[in-house]
N, C-alpha and C positions, 0 to 999 in steps of 0.2 A: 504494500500500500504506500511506504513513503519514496518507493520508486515511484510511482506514479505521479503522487504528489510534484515531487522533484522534477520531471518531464513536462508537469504543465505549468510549475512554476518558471522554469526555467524557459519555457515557450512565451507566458506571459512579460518577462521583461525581456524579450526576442522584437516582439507587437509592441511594448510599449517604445522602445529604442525604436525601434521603426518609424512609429508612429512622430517619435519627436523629432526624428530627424526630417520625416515629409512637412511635418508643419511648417518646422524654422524654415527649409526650402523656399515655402509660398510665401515669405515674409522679402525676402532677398528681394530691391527693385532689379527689375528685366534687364537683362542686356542692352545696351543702347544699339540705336540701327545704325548699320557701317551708311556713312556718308559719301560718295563720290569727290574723285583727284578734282583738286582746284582747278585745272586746265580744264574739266567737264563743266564745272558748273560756272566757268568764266563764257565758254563756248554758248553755253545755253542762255546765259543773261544777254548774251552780244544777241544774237537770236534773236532774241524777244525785244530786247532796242529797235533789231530794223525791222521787226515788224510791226512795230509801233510806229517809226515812221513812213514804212509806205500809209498806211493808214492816213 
C-alpha cells in the first residue's frame, strides 16, 4: 500500500511541477516580431513618397 501511495504521490508533484512551469510560460511577454533591413523599409517609404506624388 505505501508503494502505491509513493507512485501517486510522487506522480502528483510530477503534474504539479508541470503545471507550474506551463503557467509561469503564459506569463512571459511574446516574442517581439522580426522587423525588416532598413534598406527594405527605406525602399518602401520612397514608394509610397512617389506615389503620393503622382497623385
Amino acid at each position: 500500500m505505501s508503494q502505491l501511495y509513493f507512485s501517486f504521490s510522487r506522480l502528483f508533484y510530477w503534474f504539479l511541477a508541470a503545471f507550474l512551469v506551463l503557467s509561469l510560460a503564459g506569463c512571459l511577454p511574446p516574442r517581439p516580431q522580426p522587423r525588416p533591413p532598413a534598406d527594405v523599409l527605406a525602399a518602401k517609404a520612397l514608394k509610397k513618397q512617389n506615389e503620393k506624388l503622382k497623385l
